[in-house]
C-alpha positions in Angstrom: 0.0 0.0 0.0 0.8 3.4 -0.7 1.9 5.4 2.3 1.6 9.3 2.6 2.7 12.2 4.4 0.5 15.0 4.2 2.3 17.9 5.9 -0.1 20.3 7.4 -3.5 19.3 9.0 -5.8 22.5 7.8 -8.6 22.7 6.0 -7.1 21.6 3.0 -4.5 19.2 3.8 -7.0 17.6 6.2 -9.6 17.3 2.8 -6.7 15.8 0.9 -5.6 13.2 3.3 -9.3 12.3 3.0 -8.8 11.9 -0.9 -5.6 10.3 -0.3 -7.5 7.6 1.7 -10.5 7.2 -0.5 -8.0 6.5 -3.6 -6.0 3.4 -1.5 -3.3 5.0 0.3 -2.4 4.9 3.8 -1.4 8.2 5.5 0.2 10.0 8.0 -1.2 13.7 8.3 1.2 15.9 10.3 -0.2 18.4 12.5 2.1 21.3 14.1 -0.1 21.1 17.7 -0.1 18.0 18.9 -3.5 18.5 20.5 -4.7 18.5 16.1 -3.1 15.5 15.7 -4.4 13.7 18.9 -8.0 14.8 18.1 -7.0 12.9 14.4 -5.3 9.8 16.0 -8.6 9.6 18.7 -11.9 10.9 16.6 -11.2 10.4 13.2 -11.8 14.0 13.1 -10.4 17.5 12.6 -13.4 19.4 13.7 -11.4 23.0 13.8 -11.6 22.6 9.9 -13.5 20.0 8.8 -16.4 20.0 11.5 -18.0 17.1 11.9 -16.8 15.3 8.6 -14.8 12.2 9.6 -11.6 10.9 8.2 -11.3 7.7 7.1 -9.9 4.7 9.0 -6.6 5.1 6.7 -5.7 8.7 8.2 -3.6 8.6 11.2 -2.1 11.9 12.7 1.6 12.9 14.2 2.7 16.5 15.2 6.6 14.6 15.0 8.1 15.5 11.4 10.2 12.6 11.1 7.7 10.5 12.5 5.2 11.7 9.9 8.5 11.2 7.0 9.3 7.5 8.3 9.2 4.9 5.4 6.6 7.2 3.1 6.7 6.9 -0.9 5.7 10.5 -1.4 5.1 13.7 0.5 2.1 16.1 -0.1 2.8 19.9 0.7 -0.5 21.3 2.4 1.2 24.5 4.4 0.1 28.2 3.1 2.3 29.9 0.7 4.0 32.7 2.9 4.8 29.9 5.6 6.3 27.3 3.3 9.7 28.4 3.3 10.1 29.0 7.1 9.1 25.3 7.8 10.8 23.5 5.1 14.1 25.8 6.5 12.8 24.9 10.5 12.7 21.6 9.5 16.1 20.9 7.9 18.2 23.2 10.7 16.3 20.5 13.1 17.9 17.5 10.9 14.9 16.8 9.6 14.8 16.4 5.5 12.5 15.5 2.9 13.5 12.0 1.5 13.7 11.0 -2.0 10.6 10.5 -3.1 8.0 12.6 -5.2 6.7 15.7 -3.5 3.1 17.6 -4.6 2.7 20.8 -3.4 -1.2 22.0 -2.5 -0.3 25.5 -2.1 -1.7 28.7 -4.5 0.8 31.3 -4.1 3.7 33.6 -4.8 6.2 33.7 -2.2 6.1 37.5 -1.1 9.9 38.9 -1.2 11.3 36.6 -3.5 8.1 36.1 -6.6 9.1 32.4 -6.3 6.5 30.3 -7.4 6.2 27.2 -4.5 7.6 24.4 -6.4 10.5 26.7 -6.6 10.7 27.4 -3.1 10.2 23.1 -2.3 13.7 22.8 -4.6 15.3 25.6 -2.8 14.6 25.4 0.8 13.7 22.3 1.3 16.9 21.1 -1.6 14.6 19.2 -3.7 15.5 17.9 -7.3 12.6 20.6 -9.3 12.1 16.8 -11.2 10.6 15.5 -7.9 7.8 18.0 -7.7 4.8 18.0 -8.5 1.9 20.8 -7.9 -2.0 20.7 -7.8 -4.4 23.1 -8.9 -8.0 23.3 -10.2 -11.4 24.2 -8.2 -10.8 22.6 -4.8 -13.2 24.1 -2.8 -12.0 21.8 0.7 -15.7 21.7 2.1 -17.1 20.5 -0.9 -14.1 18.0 -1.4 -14.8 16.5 2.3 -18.5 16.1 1.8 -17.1 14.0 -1.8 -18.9 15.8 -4.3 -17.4 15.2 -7.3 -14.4 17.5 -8.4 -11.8 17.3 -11.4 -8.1 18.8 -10.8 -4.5 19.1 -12.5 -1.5 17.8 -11.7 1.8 18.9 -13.4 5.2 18.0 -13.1 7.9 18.2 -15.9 7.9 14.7 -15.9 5.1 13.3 -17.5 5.4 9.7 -15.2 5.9 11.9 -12.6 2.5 13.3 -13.2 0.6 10.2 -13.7 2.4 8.4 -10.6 0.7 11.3 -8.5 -2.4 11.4 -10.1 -2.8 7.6 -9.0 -2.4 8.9 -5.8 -5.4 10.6 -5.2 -8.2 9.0 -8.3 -10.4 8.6 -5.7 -14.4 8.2 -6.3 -15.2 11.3 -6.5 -11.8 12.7 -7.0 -10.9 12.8 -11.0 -7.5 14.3 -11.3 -6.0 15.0 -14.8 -2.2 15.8 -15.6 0.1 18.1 -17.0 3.7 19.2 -17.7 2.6 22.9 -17.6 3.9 23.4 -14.2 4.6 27.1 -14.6 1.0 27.6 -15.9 -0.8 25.3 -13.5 1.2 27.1 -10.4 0.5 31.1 -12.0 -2.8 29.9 -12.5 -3.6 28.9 -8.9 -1.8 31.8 -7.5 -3.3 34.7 -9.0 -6.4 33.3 -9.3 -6.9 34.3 -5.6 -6.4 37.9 -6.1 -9.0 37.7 -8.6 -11.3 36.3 -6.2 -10.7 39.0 -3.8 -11.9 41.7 -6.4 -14.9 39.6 -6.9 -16.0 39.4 -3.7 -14.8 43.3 -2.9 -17.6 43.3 -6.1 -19.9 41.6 -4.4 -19.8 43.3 -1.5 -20.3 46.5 -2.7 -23.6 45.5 -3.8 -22.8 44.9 -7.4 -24.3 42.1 -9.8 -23.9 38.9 -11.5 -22.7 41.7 -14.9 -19.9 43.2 -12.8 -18.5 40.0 -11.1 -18.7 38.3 -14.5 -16.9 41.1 -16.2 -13.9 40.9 -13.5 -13.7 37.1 -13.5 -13.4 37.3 -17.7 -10.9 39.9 -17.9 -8.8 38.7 -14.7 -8.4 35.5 -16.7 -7.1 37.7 -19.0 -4.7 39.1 -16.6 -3.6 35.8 -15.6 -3.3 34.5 -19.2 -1.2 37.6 -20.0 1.5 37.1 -16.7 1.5 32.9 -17.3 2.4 33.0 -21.0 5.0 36.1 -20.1 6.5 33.9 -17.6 6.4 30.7 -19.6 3.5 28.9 -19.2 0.9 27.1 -22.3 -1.8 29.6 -23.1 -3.8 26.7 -23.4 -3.6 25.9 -19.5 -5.5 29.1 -18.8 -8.7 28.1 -20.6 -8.7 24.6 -18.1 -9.4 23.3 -15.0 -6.4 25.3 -13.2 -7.3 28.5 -14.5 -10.6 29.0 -15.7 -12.2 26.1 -13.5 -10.3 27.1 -10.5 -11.0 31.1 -11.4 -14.8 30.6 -11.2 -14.7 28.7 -8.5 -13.3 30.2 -6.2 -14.8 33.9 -7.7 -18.0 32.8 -6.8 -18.3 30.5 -4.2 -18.7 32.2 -0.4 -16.7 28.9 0.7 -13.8 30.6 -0.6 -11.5 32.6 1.3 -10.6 34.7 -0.9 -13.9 35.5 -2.0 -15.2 35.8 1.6 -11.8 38.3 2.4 -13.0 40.7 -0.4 -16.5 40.6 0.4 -15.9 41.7 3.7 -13.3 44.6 1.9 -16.4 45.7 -0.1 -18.6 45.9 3.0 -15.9 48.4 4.5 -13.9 46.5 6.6 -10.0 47.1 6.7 -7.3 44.3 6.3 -6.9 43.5 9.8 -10.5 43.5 10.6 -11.5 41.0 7.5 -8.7 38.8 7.7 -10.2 38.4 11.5 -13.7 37.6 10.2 -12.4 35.4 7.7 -10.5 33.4 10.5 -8.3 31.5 8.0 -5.5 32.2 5.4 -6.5 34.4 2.3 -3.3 33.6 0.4 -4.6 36.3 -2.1 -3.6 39.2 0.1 0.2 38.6 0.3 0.5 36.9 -3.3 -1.4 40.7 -4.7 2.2 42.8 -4.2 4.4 39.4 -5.1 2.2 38.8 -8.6 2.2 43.2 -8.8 5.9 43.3 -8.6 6.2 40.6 -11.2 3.9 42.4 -13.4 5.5 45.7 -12.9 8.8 44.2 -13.9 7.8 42.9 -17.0 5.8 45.4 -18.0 2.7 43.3 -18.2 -0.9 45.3 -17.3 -2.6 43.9 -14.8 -5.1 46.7 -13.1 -7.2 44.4 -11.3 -4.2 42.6 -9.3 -2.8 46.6 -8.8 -6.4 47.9 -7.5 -6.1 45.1 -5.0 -3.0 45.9 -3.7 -3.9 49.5 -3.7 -6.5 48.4 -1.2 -4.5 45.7 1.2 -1.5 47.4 1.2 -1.9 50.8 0.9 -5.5 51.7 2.7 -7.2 52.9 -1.1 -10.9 53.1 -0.7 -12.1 49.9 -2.1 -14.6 52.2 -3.9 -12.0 54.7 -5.7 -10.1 51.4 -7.2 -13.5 50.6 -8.4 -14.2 53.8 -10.4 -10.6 54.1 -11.4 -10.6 50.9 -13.2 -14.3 52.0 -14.9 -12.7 55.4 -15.9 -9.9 53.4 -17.6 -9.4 54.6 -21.6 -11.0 52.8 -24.7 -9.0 50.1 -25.7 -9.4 46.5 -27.6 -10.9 43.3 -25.6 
């Protein structure tokens, strides 16, 4: 059998070792409180995420990395983008290392600082071969995922077996993943799709209607398209599962964080005070300046991913982004 490490017992990695479990494997979630992991070891449950969803009998639970490493054939990457490096780093200066085996990064983000994409930061801080990773993206709402309602994802590594050995992973019931060796693409996709959302939901907020959220959602896929292709990803990516399907999904769902983060922007709230409400990570809001800079340097235009930053970072009126993007000049779709 199979034997997985999922490192990283939120919402998501919690949903995944779920997957991981319905598809055959047997796996060892790591949790960084050992009171998560307990719960998970006891219950069967991880109610501070997953509420009263159960795991199955497959899942066990460790807060002890190399406990959670011992004997595994592949590792699964559940932590949130800005934290990433600081515990693959924590990790290693505690002699701890990831061992040779495939690793799949979960997270959606740009590392703020550095504009590394995460498979980039696995093969840097944690010194993994970039031919070992793998990364996941498409539209993963985790509460729907945990109840098993079907869902359809991507997985891309450069190397094609690489891809499909993962994908067996988790082709679980209700769990279709496809695969790809559009890394790049897969991993822009899933990143700036979350600032997106945050527009959308600063939309929504606001009061404005199905016409204005679909008119951000269509030309943030442009923005994305436009940054994916300039940094060398397949046009073609953007029109799937990791950019449009994951795009709408998480736009328009109010089980995304994201969404929910700008939705409580619209409705006036600052930073500190929606971040609070939202109660969980909106990678979105540090992956806005990281995917800005980018843009900036290459001289790509991306107003939507600038009005949000104008907003988290430096206190615009949500409203005044909004009328300066409407007041922008005539130009070809």
């Amino acid at each position: 059998m199979t034997r997985i490490a999922v490192l990283g017992a939120g919402s998501w990695g919690s949903t995944f070792s779920l997957v991981l479990a319905d598809a055959g494997c047997e796996v060892v979630l790591w949790a960084r409180r050992e009171e998560t992991a307990r719960e998970i070891r006891d219950h069967g449950a991880n109610p501070s995420y997953l509420g009263d969803v159960r795991l199955p009998e497959r899942v066990t639970a460790t807060s002890e990395i190399d406990e959670a490493l011992d004997g595994v054939d592949g590792v699964v990457l559940a932590l949130p983008a800005q934290s990433l490096r600081e515990n693959l780093s924590a990790w290693r200066a505690g002699g701890s290392t990831l061992p040779a085996v495939p690793v799949l990064s979960l997270a959606k983000g740009i590392e703020r600082g550095t504009d590394l994409r995460m498979s980039q930061v696995i093969a840097e801080a944690g010194e993994v071969d970039p031919q070992r990773v793998a990364v996941l993206s498409g539209p993963n709402l985790a509460v729907e995922i945990a109840r098993r309602q079907p869902c359809a994802s991507v997985i891309a590594a450069h190397d094609e077996q690489l891809a499909r050995m993962v994908a067996t992973w988790c082709a679980a019931p209700s769990f279709r993943p496809y695969t790809s060796q559009d890394v790049i693409g897969v991993e822009v996709a899933g990143a700036v799709k979350n600032v997106i959302a945050i527009a959308v939901g600063a939309a929504a907020g606001l009061g404005y209607g199905d016409n204005a959220r679909a008119s951000l959602i269509t030309r943030g896929l442009a923005e994305i398209t436009r940054l994916g292709v300039a940094v060398g990803g397949q046009a073609s990516t953007f029109a799937g599962l990791a950019g449009m399907g994951d795009l709408v999904a998480t736009c328009a769902s109010p089980l995304s964080r994201n969404h929910r983060m700008g939705h409580a922007l619209g409705r006036g709230l600052d930073v500190e005070a929606a971040a609070a409400e939202v109660g969980q990570t909106a990678e979105g809001v540090a992956t806005a300046r990281a995917v800005d800079e980018t843009a900036r340097r290459l001289g790509i235009d991306m107003p939507i991913t600038r009005g949000v930053v104008d907003v988290v970072d430096h206190g615009v009126p949500i409203e005044q982004v909004t009328t300066a993007l409407l007041a922008r000049s005539v130009r070809p779709e």
